[in-house]
N, C-alpha and C positions, 0 to 999 in steps of 0.2 A: 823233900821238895818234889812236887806232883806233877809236871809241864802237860801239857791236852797233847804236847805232839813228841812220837815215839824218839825223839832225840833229845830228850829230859835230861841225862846224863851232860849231853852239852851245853849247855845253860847253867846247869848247876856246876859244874867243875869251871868256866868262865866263873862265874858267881864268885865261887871262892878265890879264883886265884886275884880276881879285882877288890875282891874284900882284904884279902894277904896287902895288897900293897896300899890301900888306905883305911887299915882296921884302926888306925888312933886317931883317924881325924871322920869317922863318918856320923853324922851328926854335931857336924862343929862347920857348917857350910857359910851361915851366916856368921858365928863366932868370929871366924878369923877373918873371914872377907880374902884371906890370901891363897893363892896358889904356888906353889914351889917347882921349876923345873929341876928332876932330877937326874940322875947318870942314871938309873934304874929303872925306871917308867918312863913312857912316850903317851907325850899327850897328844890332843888329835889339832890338828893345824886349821886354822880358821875357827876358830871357837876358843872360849878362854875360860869355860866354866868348870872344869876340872879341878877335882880337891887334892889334896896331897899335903903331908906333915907339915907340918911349921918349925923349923925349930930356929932357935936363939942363938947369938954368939955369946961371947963372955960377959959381956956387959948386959945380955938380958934385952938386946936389943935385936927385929929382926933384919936380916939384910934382903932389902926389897928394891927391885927396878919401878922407877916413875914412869909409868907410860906416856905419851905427849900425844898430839896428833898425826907426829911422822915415826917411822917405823924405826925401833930398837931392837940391837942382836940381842938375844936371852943365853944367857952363861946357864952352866950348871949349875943348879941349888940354890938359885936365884928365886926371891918368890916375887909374885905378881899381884896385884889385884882382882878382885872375880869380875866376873866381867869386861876384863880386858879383851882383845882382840888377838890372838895369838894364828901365828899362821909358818906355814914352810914355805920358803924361798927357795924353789926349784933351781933357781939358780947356783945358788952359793951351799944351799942344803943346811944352811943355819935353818932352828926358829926364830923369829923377830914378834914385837909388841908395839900395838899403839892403841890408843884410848877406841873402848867398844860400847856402843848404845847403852846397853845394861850398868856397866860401868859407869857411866855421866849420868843413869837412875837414880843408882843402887849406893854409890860409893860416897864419900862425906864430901861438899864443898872442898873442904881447906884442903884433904891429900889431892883432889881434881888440881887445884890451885899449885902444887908443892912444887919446884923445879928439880928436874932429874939430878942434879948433882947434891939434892940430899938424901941420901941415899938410904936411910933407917927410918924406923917408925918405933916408937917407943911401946915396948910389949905391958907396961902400966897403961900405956892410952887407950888401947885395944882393953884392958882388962875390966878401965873405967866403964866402957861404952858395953860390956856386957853386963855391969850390974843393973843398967839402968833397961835390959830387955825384961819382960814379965815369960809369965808359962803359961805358953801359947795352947798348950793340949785342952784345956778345958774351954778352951772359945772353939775352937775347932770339933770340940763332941757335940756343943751344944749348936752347931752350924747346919753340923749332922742330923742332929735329930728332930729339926727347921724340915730339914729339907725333906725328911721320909715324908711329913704330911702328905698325905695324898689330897686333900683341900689345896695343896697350896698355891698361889696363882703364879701364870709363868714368870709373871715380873718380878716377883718376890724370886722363885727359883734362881735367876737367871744373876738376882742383888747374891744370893746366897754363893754362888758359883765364882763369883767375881771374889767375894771376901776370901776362898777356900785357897783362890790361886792366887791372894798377894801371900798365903800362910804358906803354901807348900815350896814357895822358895827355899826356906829351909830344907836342909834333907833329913830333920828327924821328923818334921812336920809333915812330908812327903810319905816320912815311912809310918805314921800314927794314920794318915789318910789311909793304908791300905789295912790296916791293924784292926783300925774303924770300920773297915766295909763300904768306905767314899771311896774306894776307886771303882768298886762294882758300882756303885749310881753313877757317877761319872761316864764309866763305860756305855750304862744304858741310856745316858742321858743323848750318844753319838745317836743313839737308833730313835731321837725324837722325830717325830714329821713335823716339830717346830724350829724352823732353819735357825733360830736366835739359838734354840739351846744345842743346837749339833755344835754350832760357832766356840760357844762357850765353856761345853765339854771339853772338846778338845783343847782349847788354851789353857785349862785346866791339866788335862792329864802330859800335855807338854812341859808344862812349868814343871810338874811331879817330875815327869823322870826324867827331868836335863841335869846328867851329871849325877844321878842316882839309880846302881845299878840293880841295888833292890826292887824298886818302885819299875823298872825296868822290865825286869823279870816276871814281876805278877801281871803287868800290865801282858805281857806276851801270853804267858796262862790264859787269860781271861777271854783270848781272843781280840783285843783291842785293833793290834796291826789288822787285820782282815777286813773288821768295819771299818777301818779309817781310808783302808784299800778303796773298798766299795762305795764311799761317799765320794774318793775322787775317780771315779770312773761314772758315775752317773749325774745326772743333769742339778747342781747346785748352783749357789750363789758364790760371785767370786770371795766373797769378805769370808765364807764359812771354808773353800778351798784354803785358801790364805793359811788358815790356822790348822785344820788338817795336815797341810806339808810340813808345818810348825812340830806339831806333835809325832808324825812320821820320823824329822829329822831328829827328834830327843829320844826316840824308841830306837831308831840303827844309832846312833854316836857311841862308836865302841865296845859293840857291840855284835862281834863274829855271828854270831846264832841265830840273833835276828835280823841282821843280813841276808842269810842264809836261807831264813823261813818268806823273806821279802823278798830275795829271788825267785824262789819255788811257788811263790804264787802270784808269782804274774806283776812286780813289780815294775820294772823296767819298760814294760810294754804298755801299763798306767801311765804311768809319767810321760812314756815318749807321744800318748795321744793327749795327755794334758797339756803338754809344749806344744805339739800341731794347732791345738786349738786356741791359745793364751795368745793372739793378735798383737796385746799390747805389753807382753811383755813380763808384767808383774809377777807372772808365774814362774815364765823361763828361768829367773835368775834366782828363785831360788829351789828351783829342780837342778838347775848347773850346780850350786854351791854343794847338793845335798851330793850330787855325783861324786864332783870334784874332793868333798869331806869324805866318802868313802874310800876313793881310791888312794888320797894322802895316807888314811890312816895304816893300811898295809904296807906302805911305803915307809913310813914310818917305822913301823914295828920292825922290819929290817932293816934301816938304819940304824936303828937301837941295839943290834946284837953287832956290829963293825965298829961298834966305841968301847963295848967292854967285853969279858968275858962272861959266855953263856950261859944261863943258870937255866935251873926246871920249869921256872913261870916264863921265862923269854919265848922258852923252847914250844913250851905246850901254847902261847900266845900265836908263834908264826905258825903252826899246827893247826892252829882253830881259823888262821887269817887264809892258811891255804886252800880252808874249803867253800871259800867265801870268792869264786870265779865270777866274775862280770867281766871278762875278754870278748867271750863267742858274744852274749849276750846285746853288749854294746853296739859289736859291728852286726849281729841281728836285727837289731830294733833301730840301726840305722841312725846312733846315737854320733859316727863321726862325721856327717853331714846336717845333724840337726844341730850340734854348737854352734858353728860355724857363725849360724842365720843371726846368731847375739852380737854377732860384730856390725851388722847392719842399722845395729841403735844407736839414735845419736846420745845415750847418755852414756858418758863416761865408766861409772861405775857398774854397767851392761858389759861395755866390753874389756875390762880391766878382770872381771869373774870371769867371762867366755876367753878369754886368753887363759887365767891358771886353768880351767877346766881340760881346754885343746892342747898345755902342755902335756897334764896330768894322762890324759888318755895317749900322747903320742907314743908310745913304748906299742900301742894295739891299731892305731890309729894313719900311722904316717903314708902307708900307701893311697888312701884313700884321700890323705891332704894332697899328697903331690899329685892327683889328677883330677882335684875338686881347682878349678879355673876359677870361680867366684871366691872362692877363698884364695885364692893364690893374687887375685887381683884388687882384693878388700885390704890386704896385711899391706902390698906396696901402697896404695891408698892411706891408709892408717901410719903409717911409719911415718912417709912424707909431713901430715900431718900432725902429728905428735912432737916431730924431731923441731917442726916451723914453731910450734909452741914452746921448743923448751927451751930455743936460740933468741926466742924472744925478750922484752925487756920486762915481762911479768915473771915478778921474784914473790918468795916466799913458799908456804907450803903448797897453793897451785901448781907451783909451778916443780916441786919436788913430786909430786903426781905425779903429773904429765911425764914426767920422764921417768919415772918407777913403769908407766903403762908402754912405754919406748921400749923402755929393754926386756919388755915381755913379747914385744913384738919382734926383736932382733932373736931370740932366745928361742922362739919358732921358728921363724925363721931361717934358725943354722940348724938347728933340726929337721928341720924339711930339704936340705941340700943333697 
């Protein structure tokens, strides 16, 4: 393996140790639709599209958690559905589950439908539902070889781009795209001066490498991160931004290296003027989420080594997570006074992210809370009213919200004392 930048060696040693822990299930993404927490691997919190073995009990049956729309603890060797919503409870330091956009896409009616206390899926129903997929490789060469036309018009391109990214869901589909040579078009496609197909590109090469760390790795070769850099530092359209942070966030998920390479070139300092600038918002929350996903995941990876005993991939993971510093950074670019400003939105689900994100940073953060006044007077503001909603007489999932976003308030709060 070849990387364009002289820490090739780390990509590729990541590479293998991520291939080590899901070498029997890669290329089986769509297959099983499941993801398994296990004692051994740490998955990344707030995302749920992580692959990992499947296996069966005696009866052949698997044992899976029903997601719902309120938040469930995840046991070990529990497997999940893809797409789910998976996140850390800074709190309690569980992962917990509840049903995720992808998910209510991607997954069948009837298991959406299924009530968590049945707790299996029958490994025949899964087996039926893969007889009936065909083999997708040969629609996917021939998409390819559409798209090389140099006649061809952008509206056609733009149909062809869209068919590529419901295929590259899959991750064997994902890894034939770069086998093919569709990730190099793709890539080029970012550097169009036609704002539809920079948009497109990128929802493309996001779909590819979410959750694939192959597709991950070339796309970093190829230079991909840097133009994706550059289209959000210069003057775009929001709807083409949107999907650039999109495919940002699938290139760092778990990715130490390219953390690493997104630090060193001016990452942080991107994003913190794309916040300055995003008035309404749309952007903020999910440059916060992409923070916030970063910072769990090293958080993670050391939580993971205090439940078992340490082996060579644990070791060489917090090795690789330790070179991956956003501390100085943060409070350089002025990152523990720019959340903060998320609380000032009146949408719920604004400042319920801007809370995990200002816990997530407070370990770097806290001096700068306790003499930031606007935040100290936004949280007593916010609590009052949260706590007025949760004493209220609106029941149901509502109203288990509001008070999930309570004690994210409180939970600051005694951190900040």
């Amino acid at each position: 393996m070849k990387l364009i930048s002289t820490g090739s060696s780390g990509a590729a040693l990541w590479l293998l140790l991520h291939c080590c822990q899901i070498a029997r299930t890669v290329g089986q993404k769509s297959d099983s639709a499941l993801t398994v927490v296990e004692n051994t691997a740490v998955r990344e919190a707030g995302s749920a599209d992580k692959e990992a073995e499947v296996t069966a009990d005696e009866d052949g049956d698997f044992e899976v958690v029903q997601p719902t729309d309120n938040w469930q603890t995840l046991k070990a060797g529990q497997a999940v559905p893809a797409g789910s919503h998976v996140r850390l409870n800074l709190q309690t330091g569980q992962r917990e589950i509840r049903l995720g956009k992808e998910q209510l896409k991607y997954w069948p009616q009837e298991h959406r439908e299924t009530k968590t206390d049945q707790g299996t899926i029958s490994a025949d129903e899964l087996k039926q539902a893969l007889k009936k997929m065909e083999n997708l490789i040969p629609i996917m060469k021939r998409l390819l070889d559409q798209f090389k036309n140099s006649n061809l018009t952008t509206e056609l391109k733009l149909s062809l781009l869209l068919d590529l990214e419901y295929l590259v869901h899959q991750v064997d589909n994902a890894q034939s795209l770069c086998s093919m040579g569709g990730l190099q078009l793709v890539v080029e496609g970012l550097n169009s001066t036609d704002f539809r197909l920079q948009e497109t590109s990128a929802f493309v090469l996001g779909a590819a490498a979410s959750s694939n760390p192959m597709v991950q790795v070339k796309a970093l070769e190829s230079g991909a991160l840097q133009t994706l850099l550059v289209i959000l530092a210069t003057a775009q359209p929001l709807r083409v931004k949107k999907k650039v942070l999109f495919a940002v966030a699938s290139l760092l998920r778990n990715f130490p290296y390219a953390q690493r390479h997104f630090l060193s070139h001016g990452g942080l300092q991107v994003l913190s003027e794309l916040f300055r600038a995003d008035g309404g918002g749309v952007l903020r929350i999910r440059i916060v989420t992409m923070l916030y996903d970063m910072i769990s995941e090293k958080e993670l990876i050391s939580q993971a080594g205090l439940d078992q005993a340490p082996d060579a991939t644990h070791e060489e993971q917090v090795q690789q997570y330790s070179k991956v510093s956003m501390q100085e950074e943060l409070l350089e670019k002025g990152w523990c006074t720019l959340v903060p400003q998320m609380l000032e939105s009146t949408e719920h689900d604004y400042r319920e992210k801007a809370l995990r994100a200002l816990l997530a940073m407070a370990p770097m953060c806290l001096d700068k809370y306790r003499s930031d006044r606007s935040l100290l007077s936004s949280l007593l503001t916010l609590r009052d009213q949260y706590q007025e909603m949760v004493e209220s007489e609106i029941i149901g999932e509502e109203n288990s919200y509001f008070a999930e976003i309570a004690e994210l308030i409180n939970a600051l709060q005694v951190k900040m004392k």
